[in-house]
FIKERO-145801 format. One record per atom (N, C-alpha, C): x, z, y. Coordinates in steps of 0.1 Angstrom, whole numbers, padded with zeros to 4 digits, always signed. Atoms other than C-alpha are relative to their C-alpha. Layout:
N
XZY/...
***
This chain:
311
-0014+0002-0003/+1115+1112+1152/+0005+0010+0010/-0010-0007-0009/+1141+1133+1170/+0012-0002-0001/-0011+0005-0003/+1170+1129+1186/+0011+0015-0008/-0015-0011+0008/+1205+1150+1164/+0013-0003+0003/-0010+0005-0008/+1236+1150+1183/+0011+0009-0011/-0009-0004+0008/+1267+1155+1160/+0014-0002+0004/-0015-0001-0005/+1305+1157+1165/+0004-0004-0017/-0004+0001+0007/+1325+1140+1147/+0019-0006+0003/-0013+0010-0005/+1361+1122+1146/+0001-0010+0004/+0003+0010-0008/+1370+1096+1168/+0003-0015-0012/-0002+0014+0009/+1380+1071+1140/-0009+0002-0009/+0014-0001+0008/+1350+1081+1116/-0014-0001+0015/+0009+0002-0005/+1327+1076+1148/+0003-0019-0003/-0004+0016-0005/+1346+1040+1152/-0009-0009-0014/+0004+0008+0010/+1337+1031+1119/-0015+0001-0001/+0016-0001+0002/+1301+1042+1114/-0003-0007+0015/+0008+0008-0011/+1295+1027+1150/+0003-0020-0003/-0002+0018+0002/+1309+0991+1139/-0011-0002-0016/+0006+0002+0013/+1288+0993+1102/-0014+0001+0012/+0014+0004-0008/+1258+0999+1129/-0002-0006+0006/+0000+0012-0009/+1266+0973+1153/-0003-0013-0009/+0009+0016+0006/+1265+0947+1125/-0011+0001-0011/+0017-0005+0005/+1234+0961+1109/-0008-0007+0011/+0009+0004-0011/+1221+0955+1141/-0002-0014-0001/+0000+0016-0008/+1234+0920+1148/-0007-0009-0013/+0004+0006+0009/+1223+0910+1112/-0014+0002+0002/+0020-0003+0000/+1185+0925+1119/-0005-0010+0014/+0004+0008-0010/+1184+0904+1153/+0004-0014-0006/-0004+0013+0001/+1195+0873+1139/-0010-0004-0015/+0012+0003+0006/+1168+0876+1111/-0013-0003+0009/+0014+0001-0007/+1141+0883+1138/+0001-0012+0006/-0001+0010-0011/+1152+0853+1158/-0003-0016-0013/-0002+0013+0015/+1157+0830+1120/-0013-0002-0003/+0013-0001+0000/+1123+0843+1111/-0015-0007+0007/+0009+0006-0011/+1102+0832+1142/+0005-0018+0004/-0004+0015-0002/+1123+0797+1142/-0006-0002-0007/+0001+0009+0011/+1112+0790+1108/-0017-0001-0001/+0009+0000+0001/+1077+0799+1110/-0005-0013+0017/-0001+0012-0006/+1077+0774+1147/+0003-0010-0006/+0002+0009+0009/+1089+0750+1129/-0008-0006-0010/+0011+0003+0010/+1064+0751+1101/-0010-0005+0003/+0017+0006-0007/+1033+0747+1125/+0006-0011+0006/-0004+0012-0004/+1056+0719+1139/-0001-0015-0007/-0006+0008+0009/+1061+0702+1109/-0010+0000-0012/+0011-0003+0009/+1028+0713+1087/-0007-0012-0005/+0013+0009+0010/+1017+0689+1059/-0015-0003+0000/+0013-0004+0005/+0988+0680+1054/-0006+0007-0014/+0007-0008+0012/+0965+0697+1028/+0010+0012+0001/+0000-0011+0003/+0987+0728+1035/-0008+0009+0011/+0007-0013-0010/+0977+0762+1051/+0011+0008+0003/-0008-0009-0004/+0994+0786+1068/-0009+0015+0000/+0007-0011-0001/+0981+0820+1062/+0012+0016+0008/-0008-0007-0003/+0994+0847+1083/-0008+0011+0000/+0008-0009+0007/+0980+0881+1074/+0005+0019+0006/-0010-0011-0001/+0987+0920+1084/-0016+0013-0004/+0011-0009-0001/+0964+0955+1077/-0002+0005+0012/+0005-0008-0010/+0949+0966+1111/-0003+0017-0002/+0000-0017+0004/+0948+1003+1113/-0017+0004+0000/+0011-0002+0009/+0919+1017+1097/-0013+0002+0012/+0012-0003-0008/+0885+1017+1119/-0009+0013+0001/+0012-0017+0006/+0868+1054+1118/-0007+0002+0008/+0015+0000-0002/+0834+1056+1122/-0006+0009+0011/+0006-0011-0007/+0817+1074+1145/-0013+0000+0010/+0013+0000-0007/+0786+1083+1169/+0000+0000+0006/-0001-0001-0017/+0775+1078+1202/-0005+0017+0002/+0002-0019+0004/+0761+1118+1194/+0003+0008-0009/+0001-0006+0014/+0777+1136+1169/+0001+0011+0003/-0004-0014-0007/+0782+1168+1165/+0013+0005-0007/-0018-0006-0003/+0817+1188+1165/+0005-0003-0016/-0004+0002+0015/+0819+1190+1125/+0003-0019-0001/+0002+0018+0000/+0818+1146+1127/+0014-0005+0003/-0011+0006-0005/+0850+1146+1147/+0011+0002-0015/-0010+0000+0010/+0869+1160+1114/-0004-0008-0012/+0009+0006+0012/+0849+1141+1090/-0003-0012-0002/+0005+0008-0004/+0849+1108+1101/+0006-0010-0010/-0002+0007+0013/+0849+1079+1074/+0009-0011+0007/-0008+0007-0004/+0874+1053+1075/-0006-0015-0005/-0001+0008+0003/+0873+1015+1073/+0010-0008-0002/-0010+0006-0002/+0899+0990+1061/-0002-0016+0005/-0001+0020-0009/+0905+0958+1083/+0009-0006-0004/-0012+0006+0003/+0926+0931+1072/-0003-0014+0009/+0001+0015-0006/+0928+0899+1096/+0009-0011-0004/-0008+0013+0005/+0937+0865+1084/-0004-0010+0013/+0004+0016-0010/+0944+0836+1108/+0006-0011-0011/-0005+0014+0008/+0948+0805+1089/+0002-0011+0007/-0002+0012-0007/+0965+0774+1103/-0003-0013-0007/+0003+0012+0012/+0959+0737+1091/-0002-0012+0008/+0000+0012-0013/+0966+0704+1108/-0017-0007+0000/+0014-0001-0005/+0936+0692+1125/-0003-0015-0002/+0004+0014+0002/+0917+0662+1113/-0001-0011+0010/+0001+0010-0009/+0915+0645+1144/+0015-0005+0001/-0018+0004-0006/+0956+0648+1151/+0005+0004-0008/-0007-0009+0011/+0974+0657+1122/+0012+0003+0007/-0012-0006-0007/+1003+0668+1148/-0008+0012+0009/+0005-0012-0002/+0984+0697+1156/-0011+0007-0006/+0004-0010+0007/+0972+0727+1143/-0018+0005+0005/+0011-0012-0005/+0934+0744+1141/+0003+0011-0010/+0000-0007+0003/+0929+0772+1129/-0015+0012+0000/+0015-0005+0000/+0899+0796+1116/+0004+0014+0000/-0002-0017-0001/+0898+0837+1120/-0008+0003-0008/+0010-0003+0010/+0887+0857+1092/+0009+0016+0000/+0002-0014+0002/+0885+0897+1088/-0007+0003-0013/+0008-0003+0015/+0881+0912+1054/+0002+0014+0006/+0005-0014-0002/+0862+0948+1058/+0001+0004-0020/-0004-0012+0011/+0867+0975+1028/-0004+0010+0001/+0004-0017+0008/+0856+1007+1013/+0013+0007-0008/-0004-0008+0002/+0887+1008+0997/+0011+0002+0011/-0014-0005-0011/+0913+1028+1017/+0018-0001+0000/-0013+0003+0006/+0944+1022+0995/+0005-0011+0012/-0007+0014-0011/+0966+0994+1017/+0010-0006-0010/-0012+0000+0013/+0983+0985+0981/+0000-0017+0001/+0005+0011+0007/+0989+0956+0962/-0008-0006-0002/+0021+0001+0009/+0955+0957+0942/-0007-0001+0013/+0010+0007-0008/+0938+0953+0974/+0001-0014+0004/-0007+0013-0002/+0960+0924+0985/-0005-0014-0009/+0002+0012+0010/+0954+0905+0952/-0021+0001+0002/+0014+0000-0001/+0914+0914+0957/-0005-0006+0013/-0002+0011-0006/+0917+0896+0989/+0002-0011+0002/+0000+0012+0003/+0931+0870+0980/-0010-0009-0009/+0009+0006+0010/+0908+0862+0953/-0019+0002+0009/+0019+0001-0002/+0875+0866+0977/+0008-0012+0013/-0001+0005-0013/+0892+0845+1005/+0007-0013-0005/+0000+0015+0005/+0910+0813+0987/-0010-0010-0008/+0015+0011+0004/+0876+0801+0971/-0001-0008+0017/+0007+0000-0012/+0868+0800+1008/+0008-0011+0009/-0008+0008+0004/+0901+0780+1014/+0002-0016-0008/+0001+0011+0010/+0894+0754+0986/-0016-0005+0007/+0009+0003-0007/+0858+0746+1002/+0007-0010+0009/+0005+0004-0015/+0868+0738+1036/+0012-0015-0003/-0007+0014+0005/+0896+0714+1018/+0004+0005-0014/+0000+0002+0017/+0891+0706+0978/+0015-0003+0000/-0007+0003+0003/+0924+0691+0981/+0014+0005+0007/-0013-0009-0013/+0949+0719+0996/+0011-0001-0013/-0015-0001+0008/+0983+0716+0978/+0008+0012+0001/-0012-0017-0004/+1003+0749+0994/-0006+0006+0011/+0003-0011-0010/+0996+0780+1009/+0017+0008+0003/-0014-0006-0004/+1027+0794+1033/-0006+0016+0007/+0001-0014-0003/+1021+0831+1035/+0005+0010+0013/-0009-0013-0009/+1037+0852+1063/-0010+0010+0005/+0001-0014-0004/+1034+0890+1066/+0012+0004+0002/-0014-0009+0001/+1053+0918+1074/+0007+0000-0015/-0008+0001+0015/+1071+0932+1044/+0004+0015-0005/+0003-0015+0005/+1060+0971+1034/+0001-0005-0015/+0003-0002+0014/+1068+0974+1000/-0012+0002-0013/+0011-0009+0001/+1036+0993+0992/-0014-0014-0001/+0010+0009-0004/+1018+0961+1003/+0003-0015-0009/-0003+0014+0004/+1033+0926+1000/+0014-0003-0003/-0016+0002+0008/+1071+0929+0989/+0000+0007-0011/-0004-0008+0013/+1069+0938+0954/-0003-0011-0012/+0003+0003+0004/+1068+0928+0926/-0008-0011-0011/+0014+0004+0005/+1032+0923+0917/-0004-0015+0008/+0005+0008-0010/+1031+0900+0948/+0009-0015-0007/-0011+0007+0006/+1063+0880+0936/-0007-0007-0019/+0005+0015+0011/+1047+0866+0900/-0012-0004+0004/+0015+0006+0001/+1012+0863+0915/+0007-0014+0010/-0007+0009-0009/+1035+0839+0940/+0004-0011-0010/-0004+0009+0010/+1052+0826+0910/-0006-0011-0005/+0010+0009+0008/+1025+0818+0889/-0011-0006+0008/+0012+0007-0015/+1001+0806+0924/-0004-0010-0007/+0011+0006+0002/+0990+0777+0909/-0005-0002-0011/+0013-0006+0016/+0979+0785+0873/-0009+0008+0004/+0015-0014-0003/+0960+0810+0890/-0010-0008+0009/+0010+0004-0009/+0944+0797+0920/-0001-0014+0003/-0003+0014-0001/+0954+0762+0917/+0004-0011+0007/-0011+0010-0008/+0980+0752+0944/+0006+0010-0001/-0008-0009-0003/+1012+0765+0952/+0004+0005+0009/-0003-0010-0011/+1029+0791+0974/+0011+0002+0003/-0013-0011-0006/+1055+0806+0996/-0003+0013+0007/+0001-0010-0007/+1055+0839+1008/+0011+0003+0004/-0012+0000-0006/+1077+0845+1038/-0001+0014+0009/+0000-0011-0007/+1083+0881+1055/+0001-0002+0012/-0007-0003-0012/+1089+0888+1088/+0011+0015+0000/-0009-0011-0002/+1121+0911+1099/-0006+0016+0002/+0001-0016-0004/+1116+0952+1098/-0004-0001+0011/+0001-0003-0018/+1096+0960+1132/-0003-0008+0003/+0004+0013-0010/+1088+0924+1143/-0010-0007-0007/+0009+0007+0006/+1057+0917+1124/-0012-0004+0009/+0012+0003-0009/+1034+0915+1156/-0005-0013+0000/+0005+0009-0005/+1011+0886+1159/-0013-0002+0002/+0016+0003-0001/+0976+0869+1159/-0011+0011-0001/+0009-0005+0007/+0964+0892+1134/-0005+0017+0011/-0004-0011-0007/+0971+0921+1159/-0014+0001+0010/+0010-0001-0011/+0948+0912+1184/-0016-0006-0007/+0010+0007+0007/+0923+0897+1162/-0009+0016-0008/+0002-0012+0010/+0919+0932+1143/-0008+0009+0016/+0006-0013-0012/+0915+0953+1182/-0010-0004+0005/+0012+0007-0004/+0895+0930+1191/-0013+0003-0006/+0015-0006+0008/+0866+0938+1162/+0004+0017+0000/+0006-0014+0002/+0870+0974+1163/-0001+0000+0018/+0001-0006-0012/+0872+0977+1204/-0017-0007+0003/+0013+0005-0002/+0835+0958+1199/-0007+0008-0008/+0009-0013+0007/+0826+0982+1172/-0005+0010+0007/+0004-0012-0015/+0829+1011+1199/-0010-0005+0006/+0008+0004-0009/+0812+0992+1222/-0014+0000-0004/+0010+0002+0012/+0782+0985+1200/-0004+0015-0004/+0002-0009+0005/+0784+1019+1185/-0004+0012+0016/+0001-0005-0013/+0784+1036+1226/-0009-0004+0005/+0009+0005-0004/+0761+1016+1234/-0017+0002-0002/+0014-0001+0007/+0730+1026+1210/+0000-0013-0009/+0004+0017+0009/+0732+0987+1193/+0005-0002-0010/-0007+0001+0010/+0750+0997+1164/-0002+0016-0005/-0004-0012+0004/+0752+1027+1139/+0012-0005-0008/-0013+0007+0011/+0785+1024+1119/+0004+0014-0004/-0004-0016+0006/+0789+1057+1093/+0009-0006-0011/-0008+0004+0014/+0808+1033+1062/+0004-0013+0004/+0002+0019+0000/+0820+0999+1057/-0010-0013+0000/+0013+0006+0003/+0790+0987+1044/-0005-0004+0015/+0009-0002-0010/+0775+0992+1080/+0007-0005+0009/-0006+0012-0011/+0802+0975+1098/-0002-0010-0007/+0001+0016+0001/+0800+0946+1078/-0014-0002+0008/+0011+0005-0004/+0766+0944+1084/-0003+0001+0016/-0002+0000-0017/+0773+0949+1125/+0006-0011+0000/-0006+0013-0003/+0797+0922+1122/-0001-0011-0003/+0009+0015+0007/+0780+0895+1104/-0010-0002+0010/+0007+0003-0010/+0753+0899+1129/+0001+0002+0017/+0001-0004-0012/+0773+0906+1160/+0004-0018+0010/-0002+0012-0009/+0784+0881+1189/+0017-0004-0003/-0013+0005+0002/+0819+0877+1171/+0000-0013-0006/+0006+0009+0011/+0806+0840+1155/+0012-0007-0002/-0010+0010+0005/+0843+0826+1158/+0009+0007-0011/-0003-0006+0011/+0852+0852+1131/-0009+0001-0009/+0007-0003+0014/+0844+0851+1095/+0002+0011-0007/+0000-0011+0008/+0838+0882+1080/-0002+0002-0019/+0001+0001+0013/+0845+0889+1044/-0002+0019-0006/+0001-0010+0001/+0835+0921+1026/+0009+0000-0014/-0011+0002+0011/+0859+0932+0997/-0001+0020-0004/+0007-0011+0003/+0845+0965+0979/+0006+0009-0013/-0014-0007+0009/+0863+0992+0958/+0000-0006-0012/-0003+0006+0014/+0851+0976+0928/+0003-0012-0005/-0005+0018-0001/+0862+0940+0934/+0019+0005+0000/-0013-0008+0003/+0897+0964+0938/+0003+0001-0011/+0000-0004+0011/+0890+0979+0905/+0003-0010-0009/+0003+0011+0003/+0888+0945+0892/+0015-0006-0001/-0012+0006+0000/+0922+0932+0903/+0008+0011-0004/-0010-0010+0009/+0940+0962+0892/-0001+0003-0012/+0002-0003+0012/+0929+0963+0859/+0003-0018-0006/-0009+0009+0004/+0940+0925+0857/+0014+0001+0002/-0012-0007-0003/+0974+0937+0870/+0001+0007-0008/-0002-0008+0002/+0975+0963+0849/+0007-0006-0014/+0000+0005+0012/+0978+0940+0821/+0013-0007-0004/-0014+0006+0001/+1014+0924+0836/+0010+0008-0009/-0013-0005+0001/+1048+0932+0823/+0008-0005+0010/-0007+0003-0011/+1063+0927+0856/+0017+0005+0000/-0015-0004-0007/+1106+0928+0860/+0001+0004+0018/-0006-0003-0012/+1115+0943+0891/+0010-0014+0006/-0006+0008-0004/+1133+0913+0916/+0015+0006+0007/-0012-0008-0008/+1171+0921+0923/-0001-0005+0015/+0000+0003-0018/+1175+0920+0961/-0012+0001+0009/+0017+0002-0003/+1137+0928+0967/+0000+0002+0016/+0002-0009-0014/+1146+0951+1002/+0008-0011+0006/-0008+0011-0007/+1170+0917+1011/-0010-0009+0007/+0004+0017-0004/+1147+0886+1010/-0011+0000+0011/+0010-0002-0013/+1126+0877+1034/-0011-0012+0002/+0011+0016+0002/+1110+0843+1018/+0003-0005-0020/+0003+0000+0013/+1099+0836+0978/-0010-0012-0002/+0006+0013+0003/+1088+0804+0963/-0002-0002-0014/+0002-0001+0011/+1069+0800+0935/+0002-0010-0005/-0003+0013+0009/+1078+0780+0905/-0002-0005-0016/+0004+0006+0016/+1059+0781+0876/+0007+0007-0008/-0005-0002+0013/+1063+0795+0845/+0008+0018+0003/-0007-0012-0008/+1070+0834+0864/+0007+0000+0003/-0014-0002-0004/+1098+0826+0877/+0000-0004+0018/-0003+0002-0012/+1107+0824+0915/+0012-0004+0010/-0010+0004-0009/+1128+0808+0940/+0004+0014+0014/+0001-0010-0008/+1140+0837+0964/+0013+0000+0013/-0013+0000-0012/+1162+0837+0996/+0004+0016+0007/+0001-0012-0009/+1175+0867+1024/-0013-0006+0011/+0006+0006-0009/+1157+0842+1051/-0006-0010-0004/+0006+0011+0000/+1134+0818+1054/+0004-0017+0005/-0004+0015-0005/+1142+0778+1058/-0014-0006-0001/+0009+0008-0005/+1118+0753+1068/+0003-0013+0001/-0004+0009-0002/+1140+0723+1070/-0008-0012-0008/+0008+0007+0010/+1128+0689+1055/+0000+0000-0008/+0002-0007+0013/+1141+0698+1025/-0002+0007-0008/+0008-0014+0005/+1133+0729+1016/-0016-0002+0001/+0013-0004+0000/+1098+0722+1032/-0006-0010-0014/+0005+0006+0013/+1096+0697+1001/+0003+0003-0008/-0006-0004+0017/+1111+0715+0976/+0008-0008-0007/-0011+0008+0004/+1139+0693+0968/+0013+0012-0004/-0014-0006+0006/+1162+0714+0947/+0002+0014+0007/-0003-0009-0016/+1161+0744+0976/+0010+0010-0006/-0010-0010+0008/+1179+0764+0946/+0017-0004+0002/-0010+0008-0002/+1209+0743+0952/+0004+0001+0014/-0009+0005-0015/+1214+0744+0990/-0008+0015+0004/+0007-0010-0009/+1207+0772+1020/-0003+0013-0005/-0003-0010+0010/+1214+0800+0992/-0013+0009-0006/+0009-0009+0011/+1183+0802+0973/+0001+0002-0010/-0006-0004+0020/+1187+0817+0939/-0012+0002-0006/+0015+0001+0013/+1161+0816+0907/-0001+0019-0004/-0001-0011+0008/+1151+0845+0893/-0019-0004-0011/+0008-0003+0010/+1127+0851+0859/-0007+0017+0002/+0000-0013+0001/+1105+0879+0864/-0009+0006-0010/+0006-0008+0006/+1081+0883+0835/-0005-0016-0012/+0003+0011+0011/+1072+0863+0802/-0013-0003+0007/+0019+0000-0006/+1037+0842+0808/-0007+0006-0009/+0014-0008+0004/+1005+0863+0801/-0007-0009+0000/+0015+0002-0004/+0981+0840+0790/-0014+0003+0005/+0007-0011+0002/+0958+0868+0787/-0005+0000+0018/-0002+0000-0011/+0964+0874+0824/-0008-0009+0005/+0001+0011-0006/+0962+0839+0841/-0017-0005-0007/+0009+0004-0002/+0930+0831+0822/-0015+0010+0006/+0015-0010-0009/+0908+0863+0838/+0003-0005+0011/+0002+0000-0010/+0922+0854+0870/-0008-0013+0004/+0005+0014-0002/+0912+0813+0865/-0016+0005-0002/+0016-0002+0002/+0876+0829+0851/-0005+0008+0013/+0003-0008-0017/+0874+0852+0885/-0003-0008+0007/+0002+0010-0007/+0880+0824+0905/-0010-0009-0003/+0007+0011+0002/+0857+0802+0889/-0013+0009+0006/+0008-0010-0006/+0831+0835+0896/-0003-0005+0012/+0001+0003-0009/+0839+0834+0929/-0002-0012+0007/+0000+0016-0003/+0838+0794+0935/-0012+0000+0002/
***
């Protein structure tokens, strides 16, 4: 970024500075909507649901407590992805535990296809710890590239033909995605260093951090490994959709699946008692339907035979 200073007229500044002032006031009144509604949710959290809150940590690259000079440009990358999951706590169902889990990678893409290959090694793992989970409430940022598109929108849709409960996925505002996952991510690479400075670690690929981090002193994180070809895997079921594009995709900022490909989609997230039960939510708080893709049997039963894999 750099700063470009321009001249212009004083009634063409007036206007372009009022179209940016309520640009502004609308992006602060998301970030502030946003953070209510997700409070609220850990306030107000069902039982048998989850709260998965999810973001890509910047990539881990490898390196030696000796290398030599050629090493510094050569150095292999890892992908980290930190999931905290929330879930009321059997002792008090008015509050929340919660378990930490890091999926390591080989591949480097930060797409979709990894996203869906995540999910599919980490909701088995989900269904375990409770057979009888009803909804998963998603929140990430909201890169296109990642988790606003599409591909993410009918796997949302169709959530529980696939994995066998339902879903919401809710963004956070442009810029204000910081949370759990943040510190949860610096945390395992600032011990990788350590480990790797130390002599008590070599770490040249993924492979070799997983196997540092399964056996290090992190034991309140669960590490999951998720491998280019488990990638390959979910993109070649993807590959197989006829996905519609969603009008207002760069708008919403919360999607509710509803069967049969079609989705419930807002600009903001609600949380209220209604909405959190799904009472008509199309009807009030200005959610609107949308159809985004005929059903693929074809589809839905690789992913139910994956999952059964995985189980």
């Amino acid at each position: 970024m750099r700063i470009v200073e321009t001249e212009v007229e004083r009634t063409t500044f007036i206007a372009s500075f009022e179209n940016q002032k309520n640009d502004f006031s609308n992006h602060v009144c998301r970030v502030r909507k946003q953070y209510e509604e997700i409070k609220k949710l850990k306030e107000n959290l069902p039982k048998n649901h989850y709260i998965l809150q999810m973001d890509f940590a910047e990539n881990y690259a490898c390196k030696s407590s000796e290398e030599i000079q050629s090493a510094y440009w050569n150095m292999t990358g890892v992908t980290l992805h930190p999931v905290v999951v929330y879930y009321a706590s059997e002792k008090d169902h008015q509050k929340l535990d919660h378990r930490s889990f890091v999926i390591v990678s080989d591949e480097m893409s930060h797409s979709s296809t990894t996203v869906h290959a995540i999910l599919n090694k980490i909701i088995p793992l989900l269904k375990q710890m409770n057979p009888q989970t009803e909804m998963i409430h998603y929140w990430t940022d909201g890169p296109t590239s990642q988790y606003r598109n599409k591909q993410i929108f009918l796997t949302v849709a169709n959530h529980k033909e696939i994995y066998g409960m339902s879903s919401r996925w809710n963004y956070f505002e442009v810029g204000h995605g910081k949370g759990p996952c943040d510190g949860l991510g610096g945390t395992t690479k600032r011990m990788a260093d350590e480990a790797v400075r130390s002599g008590r670690a070599v770490i040249q690929d993924a492979t070799d951090f997983f196997k540092w981090a399964v056996g290090s002193s992190l034991k309140a994180i669960t590490f999951l490994f998720v491998s280019v070809e488990d990638c390959v895997s979910a993109a070649a079921m993807l590959k197989d959709r006829d996905v519609k594009p969603l009008s207002g995709t760069f708008k919403l900022h919360a999607v509710i699946g509803n069967g049969n490909a079609e989705v419930i989609w807002n600009e903001v997230s609600c949380y209220c008692q209604q909405c959190l039960k799904n009472e008509n939510p199309e009807l009030t708080h200005g959610w609107k339907t949308q159809t985004l893709a005929a059903r693929n049997r074809k589809m839905l039963r690789q992913y139910q035979k994956l999952m059964i894999t995985e189980s």
